[in-house]
N, C-alpha and C positions, 0 to 999 in steps of 0.2 A: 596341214589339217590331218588330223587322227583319222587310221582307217578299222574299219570294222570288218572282219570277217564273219560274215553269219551263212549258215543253211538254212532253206527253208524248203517243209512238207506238203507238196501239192497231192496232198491225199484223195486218191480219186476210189469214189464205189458206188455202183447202180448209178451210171453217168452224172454222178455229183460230185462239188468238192467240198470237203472240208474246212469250212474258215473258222477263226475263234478272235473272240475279242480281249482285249488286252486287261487286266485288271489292277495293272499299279505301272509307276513310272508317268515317265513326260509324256509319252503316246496314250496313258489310259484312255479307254473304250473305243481305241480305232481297232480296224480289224485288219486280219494280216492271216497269212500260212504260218501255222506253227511251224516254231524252229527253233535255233538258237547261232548263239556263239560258237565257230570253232578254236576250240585249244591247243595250244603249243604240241604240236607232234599227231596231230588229230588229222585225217582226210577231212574234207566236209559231209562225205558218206558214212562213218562213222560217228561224226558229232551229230548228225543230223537222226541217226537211230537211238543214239545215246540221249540226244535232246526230248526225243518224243517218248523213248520210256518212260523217263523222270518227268515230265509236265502232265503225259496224259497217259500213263501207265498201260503204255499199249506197245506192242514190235511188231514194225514195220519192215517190207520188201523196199528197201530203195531203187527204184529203177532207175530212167533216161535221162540227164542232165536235162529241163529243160530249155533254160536259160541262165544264164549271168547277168542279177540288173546290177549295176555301177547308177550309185544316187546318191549326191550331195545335201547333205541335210547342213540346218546352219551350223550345229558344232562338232560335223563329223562326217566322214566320206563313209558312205554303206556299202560293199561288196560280199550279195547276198549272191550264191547258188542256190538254186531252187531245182528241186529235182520231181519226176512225178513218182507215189509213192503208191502202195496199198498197203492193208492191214493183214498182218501175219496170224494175231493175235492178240485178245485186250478189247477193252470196251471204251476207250476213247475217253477216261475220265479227269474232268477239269481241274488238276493242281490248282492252276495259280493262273486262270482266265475267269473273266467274271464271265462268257455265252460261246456256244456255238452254233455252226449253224451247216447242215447241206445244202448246198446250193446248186441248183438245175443251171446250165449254160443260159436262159433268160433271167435267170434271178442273182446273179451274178452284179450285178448292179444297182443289188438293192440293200447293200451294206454300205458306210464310209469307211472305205479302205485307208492304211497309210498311205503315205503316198509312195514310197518305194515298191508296194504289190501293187499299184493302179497301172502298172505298164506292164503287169503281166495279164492282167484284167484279157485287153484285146488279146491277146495269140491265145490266153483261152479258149475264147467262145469260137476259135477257130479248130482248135485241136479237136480230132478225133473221137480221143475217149469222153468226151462231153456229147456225145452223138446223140 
């Protein structure tokens, strides 16, 4: 099975995060942390600042790893880093997602996430900076 390297931006501000929902592709209108693909010679903290420029023209602080999910989808193994992020600079604007949305630590679970960001769902509403 094909593996997938992606990063993804758990953009945290005024103890909200950031989700956005998907606008094209086989996951259209699930929702998920922005991110992307990492490329040939790329860290994932660099794809992942590079990814967020170009979809939502905004630079980001990447900070603390917060997790590694590993999720099997049926035609592809996902190995997402997910890191917690803030905004440097930029307005957060949607390329190429059709919504977003901030979400308070109780509101968290009023989106249908993909399934690979549902198991980041819980250590959320644990963490900290969701206070």
């Amino acid at each position: 099975m094909k593996t997938i390297k992606v990063a993804a931006a758990i953009i945290v501000h005024n103890n909200k995060v950031f989700a956005t929902q998907r606008g094209y592709g086989e996951f259209k209108d699930g929702w998920e942390f922005p991110g992307g693909k990492v490329e040939p010679g790329e860290t994932s903290r660099e794809a992942l600042a590079r990814e967020i420029r170009e979809e939502l023209d905004t630079e980001i602080v990447v900070g603390d790893l917060l997790e590694t999910v590993e999720y099997d989808y049926p035609q592809f193994h996902l190995s997402m880093d997910c890191f917690l992020c803030t905004i440097r600079s930029g307005d957060l604007v949607l390329k190429e997602h059709e919504a977003a949305r901030w979400l308070a630590r109780e509101q968290l679970d009023s989106v249908d996430w993909l399934p690979a960001d549902r198991s980041l769902i819980a250590k959320l509403k644990k963490e900290d900076t969701l206070a």
